[in-house]
Structure formats: C-alpha cells, structure tokens
N, C-alpha and C positions, 0 to 999 in steps of 0.2 A: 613163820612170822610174815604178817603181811607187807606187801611192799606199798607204796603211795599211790599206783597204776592200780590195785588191786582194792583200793579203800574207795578210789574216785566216788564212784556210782553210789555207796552209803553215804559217803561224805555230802555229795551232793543232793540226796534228798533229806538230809537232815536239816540241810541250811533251809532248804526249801519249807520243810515243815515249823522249822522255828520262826522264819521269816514269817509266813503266814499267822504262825500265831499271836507276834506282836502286833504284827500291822492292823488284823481283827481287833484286836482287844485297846490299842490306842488309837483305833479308831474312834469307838465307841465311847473312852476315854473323852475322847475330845467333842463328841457328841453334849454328852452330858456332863461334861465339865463345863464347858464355855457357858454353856446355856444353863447350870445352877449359879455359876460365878457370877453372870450377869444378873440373876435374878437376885443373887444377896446383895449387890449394889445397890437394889432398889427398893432395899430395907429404910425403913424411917431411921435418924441418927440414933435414936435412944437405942432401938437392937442391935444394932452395928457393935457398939458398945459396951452390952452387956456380958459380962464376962464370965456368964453359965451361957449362954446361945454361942458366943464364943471359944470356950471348951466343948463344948457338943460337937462344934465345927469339925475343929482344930483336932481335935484326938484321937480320931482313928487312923490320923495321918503321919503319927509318930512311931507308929509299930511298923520294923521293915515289912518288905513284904514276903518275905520268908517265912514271918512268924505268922501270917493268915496262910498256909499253906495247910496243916491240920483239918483248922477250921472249913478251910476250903474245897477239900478230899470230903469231909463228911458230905458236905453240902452238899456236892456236884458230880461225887465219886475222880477215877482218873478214867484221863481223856481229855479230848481240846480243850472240854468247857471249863474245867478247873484251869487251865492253862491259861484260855482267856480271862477266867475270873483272876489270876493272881497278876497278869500286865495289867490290869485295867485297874487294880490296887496300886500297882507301882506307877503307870501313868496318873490317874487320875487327880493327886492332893497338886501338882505343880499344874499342871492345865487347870484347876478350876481355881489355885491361888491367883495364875496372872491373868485370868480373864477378870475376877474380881478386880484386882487391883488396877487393870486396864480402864475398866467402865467409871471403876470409883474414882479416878483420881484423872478423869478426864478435865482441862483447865474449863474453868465457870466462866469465864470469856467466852468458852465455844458456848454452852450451854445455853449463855444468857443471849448471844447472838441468833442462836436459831429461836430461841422463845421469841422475840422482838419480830423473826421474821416470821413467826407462828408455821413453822417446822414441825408436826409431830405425827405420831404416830410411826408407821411404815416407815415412811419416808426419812421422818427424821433417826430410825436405826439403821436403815440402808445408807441416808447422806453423811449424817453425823456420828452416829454411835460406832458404827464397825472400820470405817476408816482409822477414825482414831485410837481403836483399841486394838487391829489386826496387827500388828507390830508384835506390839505384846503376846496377842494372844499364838500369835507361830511361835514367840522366843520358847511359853510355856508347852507348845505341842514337844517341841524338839528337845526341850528339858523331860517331858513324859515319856518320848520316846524312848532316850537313855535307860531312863529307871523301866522303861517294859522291858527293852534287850534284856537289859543284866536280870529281872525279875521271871521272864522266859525262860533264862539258862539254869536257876535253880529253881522253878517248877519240875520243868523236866528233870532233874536231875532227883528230883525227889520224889515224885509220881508222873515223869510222862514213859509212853512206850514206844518214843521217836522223840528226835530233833537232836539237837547236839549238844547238851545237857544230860539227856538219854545216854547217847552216845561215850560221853564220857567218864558218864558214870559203870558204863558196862566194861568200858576199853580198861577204866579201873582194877574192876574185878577181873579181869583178864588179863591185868598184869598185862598190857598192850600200852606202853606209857609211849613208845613213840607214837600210835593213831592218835594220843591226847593230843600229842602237840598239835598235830593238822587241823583238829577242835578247835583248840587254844587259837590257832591263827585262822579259822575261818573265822570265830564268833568276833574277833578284833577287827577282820577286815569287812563284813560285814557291820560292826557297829560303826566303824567308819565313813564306809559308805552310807548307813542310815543317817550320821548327825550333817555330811558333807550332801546331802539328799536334799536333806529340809532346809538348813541353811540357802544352798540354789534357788526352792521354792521359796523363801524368804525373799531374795532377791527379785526376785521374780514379781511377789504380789506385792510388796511395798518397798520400792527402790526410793523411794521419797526419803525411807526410816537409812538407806546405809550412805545414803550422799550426805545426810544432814551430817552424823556423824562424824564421813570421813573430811569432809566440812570444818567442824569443829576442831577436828585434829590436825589437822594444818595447820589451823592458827596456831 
C-alpha cells in the first residue's frame, strides 16, 4: 500500500493538470461569455422578451454538465480538449448570465448622462459600460469557475487520462480508498484556493463594489 511520501509526485501533477484544465477552459468561458452577454443586452426590447429566442438561450444551460460528457467524447474524442470542452459548459451559462444582466440593468441615469455628454462609442464602453458592469461580471467568472472545478473532476473522471478525477477514479478500481482521500482534499483545497483567488482579484479591480457594501452593512 502506498504511503502519502510515496503518492506526493502523482498527486501533484494531477492537481497541476486539472488546474490547467479549468483555468483553459474558463478562460475562454469568460472570453465568450462576457462578450455574447453584452451583445444580448443590446437586443431591441421586443427580442429580449420573446420567449422562443429566450428558450434557445436559456436551454442548454439546464443540462449539468456531466450529461454533455458523451456528447462531448464523440465530438472531440479523450484528452484536454473534451476536458476543456466540458469546464467551458460548466463555466460558461453563469458568466454570460451576469454579464448580461450587468450591461442590461445598468441605471438609465448613467446611460442618459453619457448621451447628454455625447460619450459613445469606444470610449463610452471603456468609460461607462465596463466599469459598471465588471463587478458583476468577476462575481459571474468566479461563479463559472466553481462550476468548471467540479465539471473538470468528473470529466476526468469519465474520460480523462490524468488529473484527479482520473485519479480517483483509478485509486477506485484499485481499491486504493486512502489515495482518494488526498484527491478528495487536494480537489477541496484547490477549489478553495481558486474561489479565495478570484474573490482577492475582485478586490483588487473594483474595491469601489466591496466598500460600498461593507458600507451599507454598517448602517
């Protein structure tokens, strides 16, 4: 039986290959999510609205992402890219939900101030638009990110050939249930790290969004 001195070096390149693999895949996630999210904002009200372009939306975001894992193997076979294909399922419905709702539900006092100040273009998405909505749009990174960890661990775990998903799934068949656990607590201390990650970044690019807040919670 192995000991934990004995696991190290596996242990640690599995984290390394899962971590790679979400970070890839909500990246990308967040590439194209933010920037589809903004663009439905900037639907005429009657699309917004309708409620067949709204199930088209909406629907492929209710299947976990466990269940595009089949789908996803034919597609892309196994290996990273299936791996990245299934974080970027699991990142991507919350990252393009809050960028939408970032841009849409910006207050029409900012809107109509920049019109008066005839603000547009470039300027007015660098001045106005992403200020106001990068709050939002990190809460939804960091919400994507979540859903890529946990969507990473059972990709692999169902078609990868690494990471710790892999891992666990093999330490399984091997009747190896203590190496699970060191799984079970790397993939915990690592998702920890990834939400206590973003969060700091949050601080970081809009300390505006947690003073206001803790602000408010005083009162």
């Amino acid at each position: 039986m192995f000991t934990f001195s004995d696991y190290t070096s596996s242990l640690f390149y599995n984290c390394l290959m899962s971590t790679e693999r979400v970070l890839i895949g909500v990246v990308f996630a967040s590439l194209i999510g933010i920037a589809l999210g903004m663009l439905r904002s900037r639907l005429p009200y009657k699309l917004k609205k309708n409620v067949f372009l709204k199930l088209l939306i909406e629907l492929p975001k209710y299947p976990p992402p466990i269940a595009w894992i089949p789908f996803v193997i034919l597609l892309a076979g196994i290996g990273n890219l299936s791996a990245w294909l299934i974080v970027f399922i699991g990142a991507f419905p919350p990252i393009f939900t809050n960028a939408y709702e970032a841009v849409n539900h910006i207050h029409p006092n900012i809107i109509h101030t920049a019109d008066s100040l005839e603000i547009k273009g470039i300027k007015r998405l660098w001045k106005i638009i992403l200020p106001c909505a990068l709050p939002q749009f990190l809460i939804g990174i960091r919400i994507g990110a979540g859903m890529g960890w946990m969507s990473v661990i059972a990709a692999e775990m169902v078609s990868g050939q690494s990471g710790l998903g892999y891992s666990i799934q093999m330490n399984r068949l091997n009747l190896q249930y203590n190496l699970m656990i060191y799984d079970m607590i790397a993939i915990g201390i690592i998702g920890f790290i990834l939400h206590e990650g973003l969060k700091l970044l949050e601080y970081k690019l809009v300390p505006w969004h947690f003073h206001f807040y803790k602000n408010r919670e005083a009162k």
